[in-house]
Structures are given as C-alpha cells and as structure tokens.
PDB file of N, CA, C and O in Angstrom:
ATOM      1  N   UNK A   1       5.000   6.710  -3.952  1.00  0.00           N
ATOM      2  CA  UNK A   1       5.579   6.962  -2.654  1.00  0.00           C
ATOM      3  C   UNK A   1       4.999   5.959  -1.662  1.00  0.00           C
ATOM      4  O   UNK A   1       3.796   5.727  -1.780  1.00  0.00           O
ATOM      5  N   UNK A   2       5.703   5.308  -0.665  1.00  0.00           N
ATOM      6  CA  UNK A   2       5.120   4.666  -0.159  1.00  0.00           C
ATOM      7  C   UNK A   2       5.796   5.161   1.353  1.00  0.00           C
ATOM      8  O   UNK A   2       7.005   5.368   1.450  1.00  0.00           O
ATOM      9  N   UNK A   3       4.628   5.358   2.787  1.00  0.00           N
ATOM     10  CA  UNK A   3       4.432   5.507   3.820  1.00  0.00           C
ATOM     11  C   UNK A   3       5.026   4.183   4.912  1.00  0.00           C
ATOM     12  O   UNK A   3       4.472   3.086   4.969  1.00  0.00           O
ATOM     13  N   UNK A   4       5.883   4.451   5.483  1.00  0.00           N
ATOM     14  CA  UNK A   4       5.851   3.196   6.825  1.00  0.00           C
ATOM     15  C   UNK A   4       6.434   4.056   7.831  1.00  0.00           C
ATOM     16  O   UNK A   4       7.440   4.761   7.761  1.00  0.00           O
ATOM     17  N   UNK A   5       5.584   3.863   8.823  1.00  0.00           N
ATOM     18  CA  UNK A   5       5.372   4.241   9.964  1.00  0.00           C
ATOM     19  C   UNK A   5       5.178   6.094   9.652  1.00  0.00           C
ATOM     20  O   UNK A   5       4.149   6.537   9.141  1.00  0.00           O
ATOM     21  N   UNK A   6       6.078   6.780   9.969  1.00  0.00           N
ATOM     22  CA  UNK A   6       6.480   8.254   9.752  1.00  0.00           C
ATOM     23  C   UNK A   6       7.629   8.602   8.772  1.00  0.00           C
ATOM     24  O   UNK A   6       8.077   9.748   8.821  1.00  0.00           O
ATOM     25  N   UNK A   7       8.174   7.670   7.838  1.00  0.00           N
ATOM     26  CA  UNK A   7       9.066   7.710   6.975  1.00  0.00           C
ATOM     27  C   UNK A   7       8.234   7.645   5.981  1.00  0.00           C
ATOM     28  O   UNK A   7       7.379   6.792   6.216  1.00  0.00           O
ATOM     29  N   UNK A   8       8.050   8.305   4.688  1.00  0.00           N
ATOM     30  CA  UNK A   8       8.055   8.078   3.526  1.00  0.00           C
ATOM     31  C   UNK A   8       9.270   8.013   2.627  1.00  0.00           C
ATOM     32  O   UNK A   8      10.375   8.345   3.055  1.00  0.00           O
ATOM     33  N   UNK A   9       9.080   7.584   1.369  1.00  0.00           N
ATOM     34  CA  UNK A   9       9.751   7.417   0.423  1.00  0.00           C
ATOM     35  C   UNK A   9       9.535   6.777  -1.203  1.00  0.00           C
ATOM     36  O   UNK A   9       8.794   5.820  -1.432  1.00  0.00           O
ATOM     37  N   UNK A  10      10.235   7.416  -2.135  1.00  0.00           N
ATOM     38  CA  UNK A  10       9.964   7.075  -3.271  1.00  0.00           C
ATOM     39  C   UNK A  10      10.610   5.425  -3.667  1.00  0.00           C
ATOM     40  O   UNK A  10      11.546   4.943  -3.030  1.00  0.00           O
ATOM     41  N   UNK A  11      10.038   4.822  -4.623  1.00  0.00           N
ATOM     42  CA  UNK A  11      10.556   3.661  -4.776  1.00  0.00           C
ATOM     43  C   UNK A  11      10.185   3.278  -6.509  1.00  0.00           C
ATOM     44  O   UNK A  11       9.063   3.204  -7.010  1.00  0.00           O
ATOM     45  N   UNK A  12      11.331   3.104  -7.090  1.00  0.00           N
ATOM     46  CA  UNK A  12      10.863   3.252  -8.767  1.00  0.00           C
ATOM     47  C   UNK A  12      10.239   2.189  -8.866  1.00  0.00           C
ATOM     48  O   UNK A  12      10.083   1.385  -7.947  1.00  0.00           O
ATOM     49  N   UNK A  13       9.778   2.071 -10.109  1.00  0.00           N
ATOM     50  CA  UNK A  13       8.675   1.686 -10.612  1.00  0.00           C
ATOM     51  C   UNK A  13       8.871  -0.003 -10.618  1.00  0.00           C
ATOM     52  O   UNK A  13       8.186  -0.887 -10.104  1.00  0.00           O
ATOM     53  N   UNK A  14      10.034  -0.050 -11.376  1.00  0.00           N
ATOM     54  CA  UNK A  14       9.923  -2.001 -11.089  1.00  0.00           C
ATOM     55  C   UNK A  14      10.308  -2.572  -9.760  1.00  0.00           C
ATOM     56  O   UNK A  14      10.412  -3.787  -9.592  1.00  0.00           O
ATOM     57  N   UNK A  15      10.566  -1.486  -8.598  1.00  0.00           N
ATOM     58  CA  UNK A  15      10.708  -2.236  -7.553  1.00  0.00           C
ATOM     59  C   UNK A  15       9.327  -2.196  -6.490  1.00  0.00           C
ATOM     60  O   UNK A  15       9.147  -2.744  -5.402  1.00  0.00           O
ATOM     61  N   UNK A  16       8.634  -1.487  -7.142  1.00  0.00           N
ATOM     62  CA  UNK A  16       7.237  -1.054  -6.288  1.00  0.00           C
ATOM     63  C   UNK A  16       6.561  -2.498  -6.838  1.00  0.00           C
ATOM     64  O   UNK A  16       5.872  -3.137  -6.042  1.00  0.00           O
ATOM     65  N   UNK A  17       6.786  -3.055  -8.344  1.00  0.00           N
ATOM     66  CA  UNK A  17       5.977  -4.367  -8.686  1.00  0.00           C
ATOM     67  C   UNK A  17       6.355  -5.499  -8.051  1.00  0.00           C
ATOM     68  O   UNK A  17       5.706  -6.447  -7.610  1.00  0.00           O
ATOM     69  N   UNK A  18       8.047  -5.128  -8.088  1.00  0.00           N
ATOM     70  CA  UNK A  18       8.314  -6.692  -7.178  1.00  0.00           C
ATOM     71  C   UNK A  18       7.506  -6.575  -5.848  1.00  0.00           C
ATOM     72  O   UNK A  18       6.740  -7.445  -5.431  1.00  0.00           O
ATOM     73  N   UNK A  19       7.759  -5.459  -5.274  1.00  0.00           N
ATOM     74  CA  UNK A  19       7.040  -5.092  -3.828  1.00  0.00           C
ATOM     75  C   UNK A  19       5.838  -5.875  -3.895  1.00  0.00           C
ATOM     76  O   UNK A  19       5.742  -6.950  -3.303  1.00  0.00           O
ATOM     77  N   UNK A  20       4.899  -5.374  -4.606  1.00  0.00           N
ATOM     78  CA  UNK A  20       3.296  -5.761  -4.883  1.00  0.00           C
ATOM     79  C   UNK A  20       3.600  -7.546  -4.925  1.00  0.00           C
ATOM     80  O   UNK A  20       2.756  -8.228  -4.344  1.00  0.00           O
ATOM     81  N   UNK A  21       4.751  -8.262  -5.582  1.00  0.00           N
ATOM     82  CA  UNK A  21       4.771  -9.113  -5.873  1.00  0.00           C
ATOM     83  C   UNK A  21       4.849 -10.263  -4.227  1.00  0.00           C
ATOM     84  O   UNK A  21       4.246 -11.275  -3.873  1.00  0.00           O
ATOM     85  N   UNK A  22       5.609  -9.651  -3.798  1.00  0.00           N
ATOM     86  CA  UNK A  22       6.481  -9.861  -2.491  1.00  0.00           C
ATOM     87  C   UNK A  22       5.282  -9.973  -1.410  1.00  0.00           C
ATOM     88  O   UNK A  22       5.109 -10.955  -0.688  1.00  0.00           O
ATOM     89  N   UNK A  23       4.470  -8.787  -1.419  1.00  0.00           N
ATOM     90  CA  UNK A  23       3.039  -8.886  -0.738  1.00  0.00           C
ATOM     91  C   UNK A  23       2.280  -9.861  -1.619  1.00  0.00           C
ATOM     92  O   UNK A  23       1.330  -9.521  -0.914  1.00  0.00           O
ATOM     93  N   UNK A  24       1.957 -10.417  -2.157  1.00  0.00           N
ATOM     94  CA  UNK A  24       1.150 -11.086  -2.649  1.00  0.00           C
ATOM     95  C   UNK A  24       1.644 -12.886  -2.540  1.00  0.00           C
ATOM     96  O   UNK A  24       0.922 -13.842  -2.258  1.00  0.00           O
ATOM     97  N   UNK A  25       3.023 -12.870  -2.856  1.00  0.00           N
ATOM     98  CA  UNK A  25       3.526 -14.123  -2.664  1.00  0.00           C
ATOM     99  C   UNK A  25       3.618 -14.740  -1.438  1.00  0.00           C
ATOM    100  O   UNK A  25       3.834 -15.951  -1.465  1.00  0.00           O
ATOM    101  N   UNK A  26       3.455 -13.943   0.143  1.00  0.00           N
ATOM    102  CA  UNK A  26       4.224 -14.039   1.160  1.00  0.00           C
ATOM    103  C   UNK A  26       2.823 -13.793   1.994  1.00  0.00           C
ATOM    104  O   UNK A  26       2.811 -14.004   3.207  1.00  0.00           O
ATOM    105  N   UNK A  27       2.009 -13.480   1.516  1.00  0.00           N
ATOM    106  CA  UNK A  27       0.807 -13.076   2.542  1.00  0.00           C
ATOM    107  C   UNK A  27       0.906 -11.965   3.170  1.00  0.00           C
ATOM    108  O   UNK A  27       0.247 -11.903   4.208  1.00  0.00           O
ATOM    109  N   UNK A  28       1.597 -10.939   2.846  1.00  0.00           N
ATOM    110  CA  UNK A  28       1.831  -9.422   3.725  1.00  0.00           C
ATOM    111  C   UNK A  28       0.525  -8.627   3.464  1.00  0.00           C
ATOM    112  O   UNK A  28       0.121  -8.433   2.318  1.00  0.00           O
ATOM    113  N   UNK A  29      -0.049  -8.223   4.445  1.00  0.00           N
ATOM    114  CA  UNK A  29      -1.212  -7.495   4.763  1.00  0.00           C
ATOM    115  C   UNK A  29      -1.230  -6.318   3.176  1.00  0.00           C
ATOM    116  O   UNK A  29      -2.037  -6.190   2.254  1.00  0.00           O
ATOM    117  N   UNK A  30       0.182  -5.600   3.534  1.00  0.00           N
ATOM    118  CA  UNK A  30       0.242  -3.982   3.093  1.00  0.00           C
ATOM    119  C   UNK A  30       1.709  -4.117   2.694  1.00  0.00           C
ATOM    120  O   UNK A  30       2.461  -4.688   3.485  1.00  0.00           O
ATOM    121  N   UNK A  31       2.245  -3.588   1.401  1.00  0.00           N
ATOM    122  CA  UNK A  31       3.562  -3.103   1.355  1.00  0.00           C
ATOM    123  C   UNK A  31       4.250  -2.590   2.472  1.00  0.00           C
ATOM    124  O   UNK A  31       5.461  -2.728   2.648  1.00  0.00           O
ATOM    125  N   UNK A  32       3.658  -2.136   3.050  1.00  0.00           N
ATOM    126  CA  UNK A  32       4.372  -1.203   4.356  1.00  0.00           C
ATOM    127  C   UNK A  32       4.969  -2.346   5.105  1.00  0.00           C
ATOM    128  O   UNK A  32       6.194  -2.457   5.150  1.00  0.00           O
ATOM    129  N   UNK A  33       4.181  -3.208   5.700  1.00  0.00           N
ATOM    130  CA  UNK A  33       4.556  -3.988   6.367  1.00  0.00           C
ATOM    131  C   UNK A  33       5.747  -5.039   6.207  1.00  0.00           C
ATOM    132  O   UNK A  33       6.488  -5.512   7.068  1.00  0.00           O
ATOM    133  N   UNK A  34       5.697  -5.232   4.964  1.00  0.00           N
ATOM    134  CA  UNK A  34       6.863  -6.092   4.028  1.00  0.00           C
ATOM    135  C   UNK A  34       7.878  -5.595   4.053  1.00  0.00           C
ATOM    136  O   UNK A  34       8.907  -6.268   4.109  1.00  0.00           O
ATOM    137  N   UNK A  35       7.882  -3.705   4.003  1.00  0.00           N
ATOM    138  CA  UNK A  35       8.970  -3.158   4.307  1.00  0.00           C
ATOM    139  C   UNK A  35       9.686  -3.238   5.421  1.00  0.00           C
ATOM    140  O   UNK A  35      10.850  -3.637   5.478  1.00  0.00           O
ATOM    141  N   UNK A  36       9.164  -2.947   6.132  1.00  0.00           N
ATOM    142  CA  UNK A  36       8.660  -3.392   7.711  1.00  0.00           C
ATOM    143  C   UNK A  36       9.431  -4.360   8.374  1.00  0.00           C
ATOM    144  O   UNK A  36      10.179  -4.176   9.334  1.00  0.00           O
ATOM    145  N   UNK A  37       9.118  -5.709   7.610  1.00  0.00           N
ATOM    146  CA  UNK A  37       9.984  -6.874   7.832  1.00  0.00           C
ATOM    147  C   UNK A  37      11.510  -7.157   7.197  1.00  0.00           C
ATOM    148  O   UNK A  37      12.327  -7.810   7.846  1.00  0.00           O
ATOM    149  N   UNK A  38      11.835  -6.597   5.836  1.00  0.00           N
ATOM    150  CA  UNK A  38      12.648  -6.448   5.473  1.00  0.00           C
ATOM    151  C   UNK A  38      13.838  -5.536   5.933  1.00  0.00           C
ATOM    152  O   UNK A  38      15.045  -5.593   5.698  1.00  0.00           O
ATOM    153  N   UNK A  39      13.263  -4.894   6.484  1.00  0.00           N
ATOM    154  CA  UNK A  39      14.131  -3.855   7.184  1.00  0.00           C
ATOM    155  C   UNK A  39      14.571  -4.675   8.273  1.00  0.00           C
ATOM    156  O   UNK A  39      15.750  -5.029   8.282  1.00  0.00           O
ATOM    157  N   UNK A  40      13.812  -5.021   9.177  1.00  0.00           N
ATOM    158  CA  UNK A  40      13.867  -5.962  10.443  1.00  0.00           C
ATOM    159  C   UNK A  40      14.965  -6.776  10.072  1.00  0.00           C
ATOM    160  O   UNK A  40      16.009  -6.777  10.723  1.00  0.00           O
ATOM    161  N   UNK A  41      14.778  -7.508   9.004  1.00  0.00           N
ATOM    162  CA  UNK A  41      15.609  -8.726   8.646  1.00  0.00           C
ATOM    163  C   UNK A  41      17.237  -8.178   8.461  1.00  0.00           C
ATOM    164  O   UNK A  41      18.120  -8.858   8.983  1.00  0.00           O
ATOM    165  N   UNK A  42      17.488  -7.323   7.942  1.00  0.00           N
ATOM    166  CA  UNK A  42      18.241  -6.503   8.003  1.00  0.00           C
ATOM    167  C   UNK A  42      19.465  -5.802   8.783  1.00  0.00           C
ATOM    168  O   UNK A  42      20.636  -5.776   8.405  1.00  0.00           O
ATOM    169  N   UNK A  43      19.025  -5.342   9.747  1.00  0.00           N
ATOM    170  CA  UNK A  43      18.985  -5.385  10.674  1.00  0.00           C
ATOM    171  C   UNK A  43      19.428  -6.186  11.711  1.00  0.00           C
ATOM    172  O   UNK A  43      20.368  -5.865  12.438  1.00  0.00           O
ATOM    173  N   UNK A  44      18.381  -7.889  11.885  1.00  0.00           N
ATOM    174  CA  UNK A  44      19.217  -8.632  12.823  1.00  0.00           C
ATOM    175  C   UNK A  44      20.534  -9.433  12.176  1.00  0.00           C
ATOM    176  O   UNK A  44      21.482  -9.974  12.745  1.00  0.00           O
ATOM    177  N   UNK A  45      20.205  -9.289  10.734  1.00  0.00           N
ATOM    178  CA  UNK A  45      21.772  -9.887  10.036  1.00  0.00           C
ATOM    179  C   UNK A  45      22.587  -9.021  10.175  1.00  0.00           C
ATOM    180  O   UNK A  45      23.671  -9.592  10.297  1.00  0.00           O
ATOM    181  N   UNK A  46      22.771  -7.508  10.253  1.00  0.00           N
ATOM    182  CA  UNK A  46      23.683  -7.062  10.798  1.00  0.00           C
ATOM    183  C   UNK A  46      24.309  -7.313  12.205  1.00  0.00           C
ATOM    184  O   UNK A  46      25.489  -7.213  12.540  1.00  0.00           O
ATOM    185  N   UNK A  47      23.246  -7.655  12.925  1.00  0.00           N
ATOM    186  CA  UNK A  47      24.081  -7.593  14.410  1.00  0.00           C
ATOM    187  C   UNK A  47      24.475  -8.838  14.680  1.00  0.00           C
ATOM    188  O   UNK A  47      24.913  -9.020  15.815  1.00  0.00           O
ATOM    189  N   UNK A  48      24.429 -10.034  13.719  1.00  0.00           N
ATOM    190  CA  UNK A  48      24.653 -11.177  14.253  1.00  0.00           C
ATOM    191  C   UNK A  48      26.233 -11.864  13.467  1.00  0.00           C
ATOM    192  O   UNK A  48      26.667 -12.963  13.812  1.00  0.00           O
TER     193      UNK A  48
END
C-alpha cells in the first residue's frame, strides 16, 4: 500500500518495482513523491 498525502492505495506488485525503479532512476526522494509528480504531469496534459 502506498500513502500520498491522505490518499492511500494498493498498487500490484510489478508496478510497485517499476515504482522503486522510477525513484531510483530519476532521483525521487520517496515513491510518494514520484506519484506526486506523475499525477501532476497528468493533469497539466490534460488541461493543455
């Protein structure tokens, strides 16, 4: 399960490694935060 901000949520198993992977390749502090940004990213490609 992983925590960001006041949302939790489950995330299966090979996407929690890419996750780990994603933080590790990219310099992200914490999974959370990666989420964090991904979401963000998300987001402004929708509104644009």
């Amino acid at each position: 399960m992983i925590l960001v901000g006041v949302v939790s949520f489950y995330l299966p198993e090979a996407l929690e490694k890419r996750l780990e992977e994603v933080v590790r390749l990219y310099g992200y502090c914490s999974k959370s935060e990666a989420i964090r940004d991904a979401i963000r990213l998300l987001i402004i490609g929708y509104f644009e």
